[in-house]
C-alpha positions as CSV (number, residue, x, y, z in Angstrom):
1,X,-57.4,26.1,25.0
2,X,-58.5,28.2,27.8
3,X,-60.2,30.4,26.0
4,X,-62.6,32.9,28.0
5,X,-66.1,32.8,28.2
6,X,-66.2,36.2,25.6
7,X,-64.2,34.2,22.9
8,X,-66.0,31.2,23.1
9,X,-69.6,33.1,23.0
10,X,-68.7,34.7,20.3
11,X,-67.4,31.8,18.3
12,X,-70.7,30.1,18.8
13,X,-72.1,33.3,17.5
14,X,-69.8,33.4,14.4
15,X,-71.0,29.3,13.4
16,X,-74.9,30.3,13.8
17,X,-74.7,33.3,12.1
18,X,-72.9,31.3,9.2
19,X,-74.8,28.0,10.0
20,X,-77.9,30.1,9.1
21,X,-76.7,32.0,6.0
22,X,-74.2,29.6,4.0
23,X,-75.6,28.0,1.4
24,X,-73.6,24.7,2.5
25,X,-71.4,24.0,5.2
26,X,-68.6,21.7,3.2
27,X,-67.1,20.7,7.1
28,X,-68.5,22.0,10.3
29,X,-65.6,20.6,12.6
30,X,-62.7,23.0,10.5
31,X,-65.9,26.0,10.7
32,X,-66.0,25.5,14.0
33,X,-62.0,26.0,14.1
34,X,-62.4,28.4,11.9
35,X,-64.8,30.5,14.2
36,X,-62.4,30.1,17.4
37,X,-59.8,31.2,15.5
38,X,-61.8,34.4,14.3
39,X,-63.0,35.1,17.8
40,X,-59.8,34.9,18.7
41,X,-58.5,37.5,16.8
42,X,-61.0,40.0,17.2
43,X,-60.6,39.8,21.6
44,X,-57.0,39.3,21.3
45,X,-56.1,40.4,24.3
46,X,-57.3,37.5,25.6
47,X,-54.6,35.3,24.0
48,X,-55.2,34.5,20.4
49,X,-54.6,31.2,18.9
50,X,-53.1,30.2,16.5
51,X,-54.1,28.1,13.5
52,X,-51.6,25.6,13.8
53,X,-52.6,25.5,17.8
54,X,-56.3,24.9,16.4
55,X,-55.6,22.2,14.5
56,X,-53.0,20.2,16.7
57,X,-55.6,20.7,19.2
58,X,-58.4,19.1,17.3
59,X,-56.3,16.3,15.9
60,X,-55.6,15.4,19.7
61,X,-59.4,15.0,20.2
62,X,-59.8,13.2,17.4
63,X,-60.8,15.5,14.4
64,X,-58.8,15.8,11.6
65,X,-58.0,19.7,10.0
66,X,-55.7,21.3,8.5
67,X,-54.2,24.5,8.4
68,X,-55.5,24.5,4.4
69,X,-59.4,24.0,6.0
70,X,-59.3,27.2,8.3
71,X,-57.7,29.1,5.4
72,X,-60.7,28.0,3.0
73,X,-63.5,28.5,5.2
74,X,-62.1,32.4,6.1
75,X,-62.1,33.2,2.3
76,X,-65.5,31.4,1.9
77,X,-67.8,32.9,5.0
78,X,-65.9,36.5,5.3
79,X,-68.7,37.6,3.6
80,X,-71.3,36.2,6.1
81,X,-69.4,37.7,9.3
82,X,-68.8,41.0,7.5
83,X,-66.5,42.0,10.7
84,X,-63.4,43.7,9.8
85,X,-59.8,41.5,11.1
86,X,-57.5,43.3,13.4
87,X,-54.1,41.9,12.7
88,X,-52.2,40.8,15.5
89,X,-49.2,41.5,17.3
90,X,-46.3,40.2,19.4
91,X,-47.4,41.6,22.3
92,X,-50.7,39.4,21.9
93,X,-49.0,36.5,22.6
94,X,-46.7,36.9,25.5
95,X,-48.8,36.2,28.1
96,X,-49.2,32.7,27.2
97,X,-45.6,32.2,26.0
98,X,-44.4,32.9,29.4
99,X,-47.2,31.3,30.8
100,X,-45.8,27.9,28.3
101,X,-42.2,28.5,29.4
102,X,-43.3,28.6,33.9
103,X,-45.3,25.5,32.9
104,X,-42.4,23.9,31.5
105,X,-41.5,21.1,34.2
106,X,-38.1,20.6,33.5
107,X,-37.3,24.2,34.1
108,X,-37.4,23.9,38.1
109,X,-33.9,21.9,37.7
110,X,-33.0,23.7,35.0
111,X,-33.3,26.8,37.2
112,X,-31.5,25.0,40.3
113,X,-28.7,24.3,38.0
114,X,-28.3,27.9,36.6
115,X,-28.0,29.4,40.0
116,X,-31.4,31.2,40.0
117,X,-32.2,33.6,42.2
118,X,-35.6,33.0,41.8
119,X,-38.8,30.8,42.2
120,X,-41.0,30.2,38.8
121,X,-43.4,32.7,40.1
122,X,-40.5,36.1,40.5
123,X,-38.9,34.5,37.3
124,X,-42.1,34.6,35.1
125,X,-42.8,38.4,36.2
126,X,-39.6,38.9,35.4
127,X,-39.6,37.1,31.9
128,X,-42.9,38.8,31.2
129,X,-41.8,42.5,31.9
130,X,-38.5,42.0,30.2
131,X,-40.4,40.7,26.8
132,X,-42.7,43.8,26.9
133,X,-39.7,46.0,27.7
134,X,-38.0,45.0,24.5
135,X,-41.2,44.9,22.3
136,X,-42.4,48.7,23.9
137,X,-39.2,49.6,22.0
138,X,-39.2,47.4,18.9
139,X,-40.7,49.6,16.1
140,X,-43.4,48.4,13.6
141,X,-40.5,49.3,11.1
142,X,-37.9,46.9,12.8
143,X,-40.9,43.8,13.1
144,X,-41.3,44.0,9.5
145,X,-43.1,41.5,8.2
146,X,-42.2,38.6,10.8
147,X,-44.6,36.5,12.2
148,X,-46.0,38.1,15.3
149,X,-46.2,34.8,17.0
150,X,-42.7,33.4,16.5
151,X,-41.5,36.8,16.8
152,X,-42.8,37.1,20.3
153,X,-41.4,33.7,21.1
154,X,-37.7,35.6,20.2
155,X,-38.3,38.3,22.1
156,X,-39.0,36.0,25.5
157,X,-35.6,33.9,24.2
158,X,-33.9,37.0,24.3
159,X,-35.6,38.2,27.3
160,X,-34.1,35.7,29.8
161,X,-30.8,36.6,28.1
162,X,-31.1,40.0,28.8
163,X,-32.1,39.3,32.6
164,X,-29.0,36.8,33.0
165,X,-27.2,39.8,31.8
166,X,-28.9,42.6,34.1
167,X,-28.5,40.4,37.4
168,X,-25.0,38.7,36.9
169,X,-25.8,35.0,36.3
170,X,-26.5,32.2,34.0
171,X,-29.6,32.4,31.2
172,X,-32.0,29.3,32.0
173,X,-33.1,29.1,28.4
174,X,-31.7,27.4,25.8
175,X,-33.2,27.6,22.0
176,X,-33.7,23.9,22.4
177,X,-36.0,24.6,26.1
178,X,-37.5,27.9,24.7
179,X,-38.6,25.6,21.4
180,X,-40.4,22.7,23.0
181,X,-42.0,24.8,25.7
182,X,-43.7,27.5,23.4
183,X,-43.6,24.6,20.7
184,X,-42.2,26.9,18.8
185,X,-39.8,25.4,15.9
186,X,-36.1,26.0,17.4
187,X,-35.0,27.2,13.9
188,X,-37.5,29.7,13.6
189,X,-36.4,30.9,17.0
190,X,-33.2,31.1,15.9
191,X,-33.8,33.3,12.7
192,X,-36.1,35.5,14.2
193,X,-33.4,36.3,17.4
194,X,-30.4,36.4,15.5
195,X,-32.1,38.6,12.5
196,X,-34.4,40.8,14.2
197,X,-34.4,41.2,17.9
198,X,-30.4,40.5,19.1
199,X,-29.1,43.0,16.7
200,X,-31.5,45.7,17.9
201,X,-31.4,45.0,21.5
202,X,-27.7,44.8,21.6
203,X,-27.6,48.3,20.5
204,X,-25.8,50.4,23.1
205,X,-28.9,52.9,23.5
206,X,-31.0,50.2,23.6
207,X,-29.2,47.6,25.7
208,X,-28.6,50.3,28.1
209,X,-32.4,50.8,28.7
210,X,-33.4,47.2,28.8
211,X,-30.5,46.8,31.5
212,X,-32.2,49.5,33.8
């Protein structure tokens, strides 16, 4: 998960200090998820992850959770962490979304074929600037209720668009690329670009700064 050492210590904190004052422990495998994901959340500017990433994540190593597990043993030990949740936002998760999308292997030839003017390394800065540009400007008001994490997988989407635009050539994404390289459903892409962040970026006022 590549979690750093301040989220992991403090996840083993969370599971003693619950460990010592639950009265049971119904699964310790989904409290131990439970207490990465709560770390997580509280240092989240060290990438947070997801429940869904959790439990994908544990199922690969063998352990099966669910989303339904994580959920259960927040509303059951909230009591016993008595820390207060910081809700998250897009901008939380961009890093590791462009991090997902330089990973990509296929994008190399995919960037070959588009004509890029760039190796993996100019194209992420640029990806990663562009995505903050656009959120710096996309209101609390405008985000709504969208989830932050899909929402931030629009906003890169839309990102290389804009780039493509800015410098004259082709976009590298596709919705299809941009889906299985965040693993990020392609539909939920979709809806989030099309409803949310293309109409607001292609705002002349706002198009015309992002294009600077």
């Amino acid at each position: 998960m590549k979690l750093s050492t301040i989220v992991k210590n403090r996840a083993a904190y969370f599971y003693q200090k619950i460990k010592r004052n639950a009265k049971t422990i119904r699964n310790h495998v989904s409290l131990i998820g439970y207490c990465l994901f709560y770390s997580s959340r509280e240092f989240s500017q060290n990438a947070p992850i997801s429940i869904r990433e959790l439990c994908n994540i544990f199922k690969h190593l063998g352990h099966r959770i669910n989303p339904r597990l994580i959920i259960r043993d927040s509303i059951e030990y909230q009591s016993i962490i008595k820390e207060k949740n910081v809700p998250h936002r897009s901008e939380d998760y961009i890093i590791r979304l462009v991090d997902s999308i330089s990973n990509y292997k296929p994008l190399i030839e995919r960037m070959k074929k588009k004509q890029s003017n760039w190796n993996i390394k100019e194209y992420s800065e640029k990806l990663l600037n562009k995505s903050l540009s656009i959120l710096h400007i996309l209101s609390p008001k405008i985000r709504g209720s969208r989830n932050p994490f899909i929402l931030a997988g629009a906003v890169v989407y839309c990102s290389d668009k804009i780039i493509a635009k800015q410098f004259k050539i082709k976009p590298v994404l596709t919705q299809k690329i941009a889906s299985t390289a965040m693993d990020i459903a392609e539909y939920s892409i979709r809806d989030h670009y099309v409803k949310v962040v293309k109409p607001f970026v292609q705002s002349k006022k706002n198009l015309t700064q992002l294009l600077s």
